[in-house]
C-alpha positions in Angstrom: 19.5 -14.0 35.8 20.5 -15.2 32.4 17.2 -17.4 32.0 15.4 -13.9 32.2 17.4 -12.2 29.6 17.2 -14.8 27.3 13.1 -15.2 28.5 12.8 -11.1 27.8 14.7 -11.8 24.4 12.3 -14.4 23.2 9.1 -12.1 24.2 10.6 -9.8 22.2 11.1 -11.7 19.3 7.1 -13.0 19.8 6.2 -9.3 20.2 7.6 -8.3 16.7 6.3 -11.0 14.6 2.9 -10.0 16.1 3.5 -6.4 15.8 4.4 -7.2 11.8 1.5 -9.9 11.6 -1.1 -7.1 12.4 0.9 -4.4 10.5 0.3 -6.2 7.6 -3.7 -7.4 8.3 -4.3 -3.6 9.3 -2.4 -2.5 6.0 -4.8 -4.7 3.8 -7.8 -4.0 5.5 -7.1 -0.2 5.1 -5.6 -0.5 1.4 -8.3 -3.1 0.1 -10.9 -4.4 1.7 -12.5 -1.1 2.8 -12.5 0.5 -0.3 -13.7 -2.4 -2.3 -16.3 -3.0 0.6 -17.7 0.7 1.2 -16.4 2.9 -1.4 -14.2 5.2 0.6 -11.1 6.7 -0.3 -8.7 5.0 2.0 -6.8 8.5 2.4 -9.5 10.7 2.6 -12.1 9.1 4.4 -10.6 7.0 7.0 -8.3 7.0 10.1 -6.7 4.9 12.0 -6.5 5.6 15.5 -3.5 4.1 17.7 -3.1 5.0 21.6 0.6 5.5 21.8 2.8 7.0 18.9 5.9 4.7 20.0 6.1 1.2 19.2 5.9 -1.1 15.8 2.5 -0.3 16.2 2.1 3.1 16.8 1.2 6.1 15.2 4.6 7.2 13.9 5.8 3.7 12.5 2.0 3.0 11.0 2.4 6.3 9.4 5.5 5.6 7.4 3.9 2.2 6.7 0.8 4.0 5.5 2.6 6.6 2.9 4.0 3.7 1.0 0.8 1.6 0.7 -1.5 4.4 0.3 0.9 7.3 -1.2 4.5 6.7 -1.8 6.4 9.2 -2.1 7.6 10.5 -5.7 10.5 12.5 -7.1 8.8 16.0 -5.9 9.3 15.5 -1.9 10.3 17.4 1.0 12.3 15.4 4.0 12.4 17.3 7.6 12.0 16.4 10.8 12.1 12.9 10.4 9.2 13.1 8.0 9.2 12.9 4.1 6.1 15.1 2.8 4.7 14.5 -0.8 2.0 15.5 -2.8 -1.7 14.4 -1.5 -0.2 13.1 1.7 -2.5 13.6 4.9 -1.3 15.7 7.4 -1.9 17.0 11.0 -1.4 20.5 12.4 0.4 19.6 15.5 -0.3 23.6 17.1 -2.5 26.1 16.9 -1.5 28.7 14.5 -4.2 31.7 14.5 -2.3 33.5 11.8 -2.8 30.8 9.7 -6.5 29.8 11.1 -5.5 26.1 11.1 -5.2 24.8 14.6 -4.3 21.6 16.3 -5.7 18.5 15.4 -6.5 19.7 12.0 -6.6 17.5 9.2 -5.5 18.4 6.1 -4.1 17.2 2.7 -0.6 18.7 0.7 -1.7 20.0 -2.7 1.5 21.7 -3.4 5.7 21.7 -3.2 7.6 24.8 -4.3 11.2 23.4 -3.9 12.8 26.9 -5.4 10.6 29.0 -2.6 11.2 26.4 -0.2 7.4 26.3 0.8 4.7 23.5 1.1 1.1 24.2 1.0 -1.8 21.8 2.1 -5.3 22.3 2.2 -7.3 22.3 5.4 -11.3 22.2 4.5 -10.6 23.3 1.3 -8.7 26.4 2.6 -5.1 26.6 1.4 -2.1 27.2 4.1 1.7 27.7 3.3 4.6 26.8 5.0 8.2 27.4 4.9 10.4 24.3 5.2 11.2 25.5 8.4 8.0 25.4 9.5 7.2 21.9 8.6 7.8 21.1 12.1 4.1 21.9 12.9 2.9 19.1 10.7 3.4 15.2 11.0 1.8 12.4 8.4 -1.7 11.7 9.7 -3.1 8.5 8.1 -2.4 6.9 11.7 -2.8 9.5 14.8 -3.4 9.0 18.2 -6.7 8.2 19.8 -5.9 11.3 22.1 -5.0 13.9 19.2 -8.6 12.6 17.5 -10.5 13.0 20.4 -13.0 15.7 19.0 -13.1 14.8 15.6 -14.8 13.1 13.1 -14.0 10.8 10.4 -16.3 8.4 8.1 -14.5 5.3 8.8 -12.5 4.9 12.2 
């Protein structure tokens, strides 16, 4: 029994430096070489896709490790629900909201933080959309999503 503890403790080590050795190819490769190589805006135009959101490589964990490289976050930010929002982050409506007419899946970009009202406002296709802090809940960083929360939309650069 001990030999498979300690066999399952070394995996796990292997696993990590992996996870961290493709962490930072997939952070270069999104920071440098694809803007230098095709022009895009590495915020705007492209998206990783992950299949789980668990997991050094997952969504969640690539998203935190995006917003530093790509946007770090400034004096003007908003933390809640385990997320830290700033100004020109991407985000992702995670329900549909009809009063709003932005739905899930949508992609869309913060523009503005009123601390004093307590609001945040992104822009979805050019379309603004507020949201008390409260509310914040409905939107997660989206610079890494799931393959399955993508699956009908389009991006220039997957």
């Amino acid at each position: 029994m001990p030999a498979r503890g300690f066999a399952q403790r070394k995996l796990s080590k292997e696993v990590h430096k992996s996870c961290s050795c493709y962490r930072v190819k997939l952070l270069t490769v999104v920071r440098e070489r694809i803007p230098t190589r095709f022009g895009l805006d590495p915020i705007r135009d492209v998206q990783v896709l992950c299949p789980i959101n668990r997991g050094g490589l997952g969504a969640r964990a690539l998203n935190i490790e995006l917003q530093q490289a790509l946007n770090p976050p400034g004096e003007l930010r908003v933390e809640r629900f385990g997320w830290t929002y700033c100004l020109g982050d991407k985000v992702m409506q995670m329900a549909n909201s009809y009063d709003r007419e932005v739905f899930n899946g949508d992609l869309g970009v913060i523009t503005g933080i009123d601390l004093e009202a307590g609001e945040l406002t992104a822009s979805f296709d050019g379309q603004p959309v507020t949201y008390g802090f409260g509310e914040l809940d409905e939107l997660v960083l989206a610079y890494a999503t799931t393959i399955h929360s993508k699956r009908s939309s389009a991006a220039l650069l997957v």
